[in-house]
N, C-alpha and C positions, 0 to 999 in steps of 0.2 A: 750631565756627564762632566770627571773631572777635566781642568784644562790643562794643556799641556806644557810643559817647561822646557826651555834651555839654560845652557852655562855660558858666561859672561869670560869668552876665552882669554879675555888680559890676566886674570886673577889666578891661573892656575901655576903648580909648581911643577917643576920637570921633573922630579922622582915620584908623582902622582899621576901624571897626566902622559898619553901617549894617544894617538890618534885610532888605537883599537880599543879605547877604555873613555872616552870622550863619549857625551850623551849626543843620541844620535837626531839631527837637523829637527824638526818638526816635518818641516817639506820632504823628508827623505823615509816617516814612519807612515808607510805606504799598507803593511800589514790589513788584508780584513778577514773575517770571520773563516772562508774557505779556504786563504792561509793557513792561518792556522788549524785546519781539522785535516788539512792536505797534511800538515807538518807531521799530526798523530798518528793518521793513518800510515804515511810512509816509514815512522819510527816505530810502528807496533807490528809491522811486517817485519821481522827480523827472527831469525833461528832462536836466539834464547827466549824468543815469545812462544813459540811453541815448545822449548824445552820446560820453558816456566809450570804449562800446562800438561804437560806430558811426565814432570816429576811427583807430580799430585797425586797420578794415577798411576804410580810405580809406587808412592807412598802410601795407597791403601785405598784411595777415596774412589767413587763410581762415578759417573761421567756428572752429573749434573750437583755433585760434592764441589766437582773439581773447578766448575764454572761459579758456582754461586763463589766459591772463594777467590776468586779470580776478580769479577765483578764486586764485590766488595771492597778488595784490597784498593783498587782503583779508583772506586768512588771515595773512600777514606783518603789517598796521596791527592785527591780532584782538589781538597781546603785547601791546602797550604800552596798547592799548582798557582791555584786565584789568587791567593792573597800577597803570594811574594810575587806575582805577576805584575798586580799592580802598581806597585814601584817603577817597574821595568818603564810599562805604557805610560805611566805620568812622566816621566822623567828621561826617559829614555836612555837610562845608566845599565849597566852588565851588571851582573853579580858580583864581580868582585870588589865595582865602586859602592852598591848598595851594600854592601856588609861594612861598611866604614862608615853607617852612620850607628851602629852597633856594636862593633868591635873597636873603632877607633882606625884612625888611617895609616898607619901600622898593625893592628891589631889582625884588620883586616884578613892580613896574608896567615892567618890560621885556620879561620875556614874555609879561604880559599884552599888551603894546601892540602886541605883535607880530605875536600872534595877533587881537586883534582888526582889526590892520588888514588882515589877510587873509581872516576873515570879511566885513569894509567890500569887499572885493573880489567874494567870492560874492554877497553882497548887489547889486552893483550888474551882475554878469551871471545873477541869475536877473529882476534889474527890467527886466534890457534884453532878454531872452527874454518875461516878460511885453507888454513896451512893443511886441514888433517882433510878436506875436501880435494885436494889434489894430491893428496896423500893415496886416497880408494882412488881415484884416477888411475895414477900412477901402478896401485896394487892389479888392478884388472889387466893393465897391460905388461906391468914385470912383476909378475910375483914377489920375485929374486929378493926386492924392497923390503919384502915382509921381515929378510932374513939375513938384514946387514948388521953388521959384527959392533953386538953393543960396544959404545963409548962411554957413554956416561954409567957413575954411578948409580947403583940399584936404587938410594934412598931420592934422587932427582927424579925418579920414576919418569923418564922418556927414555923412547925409544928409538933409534938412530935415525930410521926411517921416515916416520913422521917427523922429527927434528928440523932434517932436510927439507921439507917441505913448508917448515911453520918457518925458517928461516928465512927462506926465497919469499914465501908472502908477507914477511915481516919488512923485507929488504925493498918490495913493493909499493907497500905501504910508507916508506917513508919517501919514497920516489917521489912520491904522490904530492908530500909535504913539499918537498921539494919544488914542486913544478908551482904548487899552490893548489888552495880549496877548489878555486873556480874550473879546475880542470877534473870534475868529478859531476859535472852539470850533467853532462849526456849518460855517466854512468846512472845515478840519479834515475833517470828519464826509462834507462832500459831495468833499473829494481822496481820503478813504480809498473810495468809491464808484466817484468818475469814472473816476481813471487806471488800476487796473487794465482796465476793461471796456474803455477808449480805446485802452489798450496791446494789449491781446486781440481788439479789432478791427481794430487795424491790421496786428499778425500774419497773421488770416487771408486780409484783404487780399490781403497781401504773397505770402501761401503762393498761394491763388487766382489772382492777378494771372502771379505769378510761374510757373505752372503744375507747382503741389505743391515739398515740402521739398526730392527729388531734384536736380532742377536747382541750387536755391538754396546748399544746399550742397556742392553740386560743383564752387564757384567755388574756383580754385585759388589757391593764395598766389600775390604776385605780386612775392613777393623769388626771385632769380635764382640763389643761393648758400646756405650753411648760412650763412656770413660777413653775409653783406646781413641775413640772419632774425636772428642773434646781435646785430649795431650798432644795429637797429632793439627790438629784445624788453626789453633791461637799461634804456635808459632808460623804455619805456614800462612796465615793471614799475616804478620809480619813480613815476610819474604815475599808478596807480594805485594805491601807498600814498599818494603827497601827496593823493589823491582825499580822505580822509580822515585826512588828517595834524593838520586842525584837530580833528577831535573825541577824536583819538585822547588831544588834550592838556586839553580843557574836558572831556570825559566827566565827570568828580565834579560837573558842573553839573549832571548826571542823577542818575547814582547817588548820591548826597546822600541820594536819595528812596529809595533799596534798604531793603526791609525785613531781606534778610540780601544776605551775599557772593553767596551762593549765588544769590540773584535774578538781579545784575549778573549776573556770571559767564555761569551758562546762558541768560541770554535773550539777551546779545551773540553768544554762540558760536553758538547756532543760528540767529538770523536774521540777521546781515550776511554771513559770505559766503553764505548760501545765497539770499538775495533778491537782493543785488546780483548773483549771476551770472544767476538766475532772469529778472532783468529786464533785466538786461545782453543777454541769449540774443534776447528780443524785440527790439534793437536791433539787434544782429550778422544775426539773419534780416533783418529788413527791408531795412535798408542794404546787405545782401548779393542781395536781390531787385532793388533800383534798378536791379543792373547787368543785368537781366536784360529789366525793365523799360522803363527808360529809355535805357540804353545808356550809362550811366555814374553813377559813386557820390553819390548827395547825402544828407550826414551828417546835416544840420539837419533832425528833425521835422517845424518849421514849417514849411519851406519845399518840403518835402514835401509836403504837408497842403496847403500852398496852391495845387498842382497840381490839386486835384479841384476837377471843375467845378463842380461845385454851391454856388451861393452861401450856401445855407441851412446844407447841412452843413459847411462852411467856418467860418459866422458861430459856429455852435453850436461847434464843436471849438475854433475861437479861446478865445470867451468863458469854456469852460471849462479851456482852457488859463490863461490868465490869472488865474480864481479861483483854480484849482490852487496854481498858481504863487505869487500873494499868502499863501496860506497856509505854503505852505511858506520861503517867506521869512521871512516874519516869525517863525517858531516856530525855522528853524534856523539865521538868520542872520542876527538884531538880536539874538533874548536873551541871549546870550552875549558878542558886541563890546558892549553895554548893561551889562552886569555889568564889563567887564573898564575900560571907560571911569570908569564909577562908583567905581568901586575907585579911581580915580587921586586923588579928592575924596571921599568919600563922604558926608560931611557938604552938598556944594556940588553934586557933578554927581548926577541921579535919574534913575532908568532911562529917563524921555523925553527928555531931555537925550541921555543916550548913547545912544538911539535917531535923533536927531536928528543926533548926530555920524558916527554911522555911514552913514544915510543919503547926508551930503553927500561922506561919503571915498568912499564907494560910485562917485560920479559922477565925482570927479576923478580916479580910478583908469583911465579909459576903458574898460570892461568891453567896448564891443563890439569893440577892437580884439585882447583876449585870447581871442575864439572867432571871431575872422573863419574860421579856417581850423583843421582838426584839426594843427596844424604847433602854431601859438601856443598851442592847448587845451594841448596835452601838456609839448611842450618848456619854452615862456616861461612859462607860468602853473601848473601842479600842479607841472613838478619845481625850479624856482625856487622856490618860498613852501615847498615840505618841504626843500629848505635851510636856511632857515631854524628851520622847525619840529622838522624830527628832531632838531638841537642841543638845544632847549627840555625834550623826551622825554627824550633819553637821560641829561641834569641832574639830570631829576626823578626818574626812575626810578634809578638810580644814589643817589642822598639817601637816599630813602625805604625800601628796599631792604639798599642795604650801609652808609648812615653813620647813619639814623637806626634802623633795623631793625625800621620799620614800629611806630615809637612817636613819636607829637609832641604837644608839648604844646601842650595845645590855646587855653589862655588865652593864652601867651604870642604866640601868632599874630592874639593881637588889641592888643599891647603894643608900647611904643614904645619900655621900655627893659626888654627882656624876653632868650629865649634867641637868639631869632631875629634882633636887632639887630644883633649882625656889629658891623659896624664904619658908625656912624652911617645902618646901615638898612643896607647894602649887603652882601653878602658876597662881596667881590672875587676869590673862587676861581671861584664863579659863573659870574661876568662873562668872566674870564678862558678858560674850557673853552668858554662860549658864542663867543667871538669864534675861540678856535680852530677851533670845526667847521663856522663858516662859511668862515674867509677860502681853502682848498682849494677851493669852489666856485665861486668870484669870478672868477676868469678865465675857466672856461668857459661860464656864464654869461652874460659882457659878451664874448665873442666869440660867442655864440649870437644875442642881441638887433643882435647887429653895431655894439655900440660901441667894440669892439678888434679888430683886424686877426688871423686866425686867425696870422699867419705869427712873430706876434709872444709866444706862449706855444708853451710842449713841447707837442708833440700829446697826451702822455700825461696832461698836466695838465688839456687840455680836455676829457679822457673823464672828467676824475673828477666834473666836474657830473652827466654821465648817471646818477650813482648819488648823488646831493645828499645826500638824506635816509639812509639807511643809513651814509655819511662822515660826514655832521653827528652821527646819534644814537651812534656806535659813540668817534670821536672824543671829541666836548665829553664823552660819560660818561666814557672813560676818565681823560682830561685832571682831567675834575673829582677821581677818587676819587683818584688820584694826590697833588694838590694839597691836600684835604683829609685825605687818612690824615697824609700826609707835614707837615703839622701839627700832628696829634694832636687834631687837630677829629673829638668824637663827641658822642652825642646822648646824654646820660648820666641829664637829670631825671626823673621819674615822670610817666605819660601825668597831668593832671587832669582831674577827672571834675564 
């Protein structure tokens, strides 16, 4: 197994170095395998894991469509989980310091900002999932809610009501930051309780209501061709690698903590795809029972949930939808955009700061307009942002791999005129392979979101969005090593210890 490094703290510079971006003790990477499988399962427990699963089968596909594409996705983001993992465990560096030995130690802060502003996204549609749960709370006990006197304009598409609601939980959630991470330990404790048992009731519900599994899975797909199943399947197997495209690239903000590889390694492999299909399956039946039910599919949980009459048991499933939900926020999507923000300053900006930031990009993002419908869930928002993201992957992976050969040195990544400087911080091969495996995406895209006319790109052109992320990571890697060998850029110095 590899061994493990630290940094040599005289050497560092203070616009690089900050005590949340410093590689973490040896004596302190305590991490083992049920760590980390604890970490997936508690991360794969969350409301857009069953929306994930639940958009599939509002898209057309039959229950066991919707799972093998689920389980796939997952197994495919499990490479790159390992691979920038490893970094993390050897070295015990965040993500933001491991992309400087790629990007350059300036360079850096592009894919850091990349990613975190697409965490500021997650963030702001798991606030607006918490905010619209006490929204139906709120609505069982004062209707009146339903019918307060629009403010905003039509094209913000919100409405007063829930507004109210997503703001109080928005305004919560920063409290939270405020107080600090550590004060979310017991919430934590009561989502690793609640949502299995809520998910497992609402299964049986679903099975009972729906009168037993037989029927519910007997619902047939409702693509008309192999053709219809094939246009619809590639991109939403995209959507669900972008599901996980941002951690596939912060992972070292975990494993940091790995006591060996071997930690990382087997506790990702065995609990993300097998949780996320696990609880993925509880989504697929239910939303698959709707139809059975109701007499048509509704994807949203909540809005589900809101359907029972019982005001009590409404109030209680809210509230603790909403704790839920706070915690899982805050744990998987401020610590990370918080670190990558800090990084930009780290002397200047403190993880409340970039808690604070993320927070606000969170709102300006519009989150409830990217899950109005399992259309924008998948298309506009997971395979859009692993556009961007697979570039970012297949950079690093590609560096760390074939030009550094999984040796960096580790001082210099806190140096300003070190290995990693490039060319005044930047290393323009970088930059160059990243702007390549986006701009193939860019058309189809801005003809998806409907701000180019389809008639006006190759059709061929606009399918290559449906696969973003795989054209991004396979792309900007190749572009990069290309760029870099054909230089004669290699990583030549001794790891320091």
């Amino acid at each position: 197994m590899d061994k493990l490094f630290e940094l040599n703290h005289t050497t560092t510079n203070p616009s690089l170095y900050s005590e949340d971006l410093a590689p973490v003790p040896v004596s302190k990477r305590t991490w083992t395998t049920w760590n980390y499988a604890a970490l997936w399962i508690s991360m794969s427990l969350c409301i857009p894991t069953y929306m994930l699963a639940s958009s599939l089968i509002e898209g057309g596909m039959n229950w066991w469509q919707a799972i093998l594409t689920i389980f796939l996705g997952n197994l495919v983001v499990l490479v790159p989980m390992i691979l920038n993992g490893h970094a993390g465990a050897k070295f015990g560096i965040p993500f933001p310091v491991f992309a400087r030995a790629s990007f350059g130690v300036k360079g850096a802060n592009i894919p850091a900002i990349l990613r975190a502003v697409v965490a500021c996204g997650w963030f702001g549609i798991q606030t607006w999932i918490g905010g619209y749960a006490i929204y139906l709370m709120f609505k069982k006990w004062m209707p009146s809610i339903e019918t307060l006197p629009q403010i905003f304009p039509h094209a913000i598409g919100l409405q007063t009501g829930p507004a109210i609601t997503f703001l109080l939980f928005w305004l919560l959630n920063m409290f939270v930051v405020y107080l600090g991470v550590d004060s979310i330990k017991k919430l934590l404790v009561f989502k690793a309780f609640f949502l299995p048992v809520a998910a497992l009731a609402l299964l049986f519900w679903a099975i009972s209501a729906g009168h037993g599994l037989g029927p519910i899975l007997s619902q047939p797909s409702k693509f008309t061709s192999t053709a219809a199943f094939w246009t619809f399947f590639f991109p939403a197997l995209t959507g669900m690698v972008g599901f996980w495209a941002t951690l596939s690239l912060n992972i070292p903000d975990f494993t940091r903590y790995a006591k060996n590889q071997r930690a990382q390694i087997m506790g990702q492999a065995m609990a993300l795809p097998t949780s996320m299909t696990l609880f993925s399956f509880i989504g697929v039946v239910v939303t698959s029972a709707t139809v059975i039910i109701y007499g048509y599919t509704i994807w949203d949980p909540l809005i589900l949930a809101g359907k029972f009459e019982s005001k009590i048991l409404v109030s209680i499933a809210m509230i603790a939808v909403a704790i839920s939900t706070l915690a899982t926020n805050i744990a998987a999507n401020i610590v990370s955009p918080a670190n990558d923000f800090a990084n930009l300053a780290p002397s200047k900006i403190t993880f409340k700061t970039g808690g604070y930031i993320t927070g606000v990009v969170g709102v300006l993002i519009f989150p409830w307009k990217l899950i109005a419908d399992p259309t924008g869930y998948i298309f506009t928002w997971l395979i859009a942002y692993s556009g961007l993201l697979g570039p970012i992957g297949g950079i690093m992976i590609a560096d760390y791999y074939f030009i550094c050969k999984q040796q960096l040195n580790v001082n210099d990544l806190y140096r300003l005129n070190g290995q990693y400087t490039f060319e005044k911080g930047y290393n323009k091969y970088a930059i160059i392979a990243l702007i390549s495996g986006v701009i193939p995406v860019i058309p189809g895209f801005l003809t998806t979101i409907g701000a180019l006319d389809k008639s006006l790109v190759w059709p061929w052109l606009s399918q290559v969005y449906n696969y973003a992320w795989f054209v991004g990571f396979f792309v900007s890697g190749s572009v990069y090593l290309m760029l870099m060998k054909s230089s004669g850029s290699t990583i030549t110095k001794p790891l320091i210890n």
